[in-house]
N, C-alpha and C positions, 0 to 999 in steps of 0.2 A: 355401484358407482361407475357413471362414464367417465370415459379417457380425459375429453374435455376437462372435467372436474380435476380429477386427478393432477391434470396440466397445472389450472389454473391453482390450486393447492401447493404445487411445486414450484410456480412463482412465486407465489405469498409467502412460501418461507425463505427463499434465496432474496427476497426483497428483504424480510425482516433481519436476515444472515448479514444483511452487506448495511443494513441501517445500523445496526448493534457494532460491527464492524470499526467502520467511518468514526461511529460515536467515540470508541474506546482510543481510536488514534488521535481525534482532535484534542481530545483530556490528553493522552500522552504527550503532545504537539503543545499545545498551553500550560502545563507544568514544569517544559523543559525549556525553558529561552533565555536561561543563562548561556555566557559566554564559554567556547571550550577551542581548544589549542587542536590543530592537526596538522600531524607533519606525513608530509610526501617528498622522502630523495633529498634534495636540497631546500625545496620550499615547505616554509609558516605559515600556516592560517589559524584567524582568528574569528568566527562564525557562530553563532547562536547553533544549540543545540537541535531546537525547533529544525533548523534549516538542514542540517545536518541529516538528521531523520527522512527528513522529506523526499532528499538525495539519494537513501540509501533507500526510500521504498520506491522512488520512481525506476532505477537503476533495476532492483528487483523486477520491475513488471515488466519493463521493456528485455530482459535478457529473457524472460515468460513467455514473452510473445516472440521472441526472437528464437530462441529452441521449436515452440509448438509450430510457427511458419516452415520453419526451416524443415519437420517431421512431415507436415502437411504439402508439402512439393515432390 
């Protein structure tokens, strides 16, 4: 087996990785969009859980990319 191969192998499962992925969040993301309460300090919010989730994976990626930059300089 050439390298090539191997490569293009190594994509096809990190494409499949991140399709199965996506899938299992947007089920998660469509069965949560009841309403939920969050408090911060003094302030009330009232926000769909969907949105909530969303928040908490965007937040996740960017503090990801924010350590890995931060190692890579």
């Amino acid at each position: 087996m050439d390298k090539k191969a191997v490569q293009t192998k190594g994509k096809l499962w990190k494409f499949v990785l991140q399709v199965i992925l996506i899938t299992l969040f947007c089920t998660l993301l469509f069965q949560n969009v009841h309403l939920v309460s969050v408090e911060l300090l003094l302030w009330e919010v009232h926000i769909p859980l969907a949105l909530l989730l969303i928040g908490t994976a965007v937040t996740g990626v960017l503090i990801t990319f924010l350590v890995v930059w931060k190692k890579g300089r």
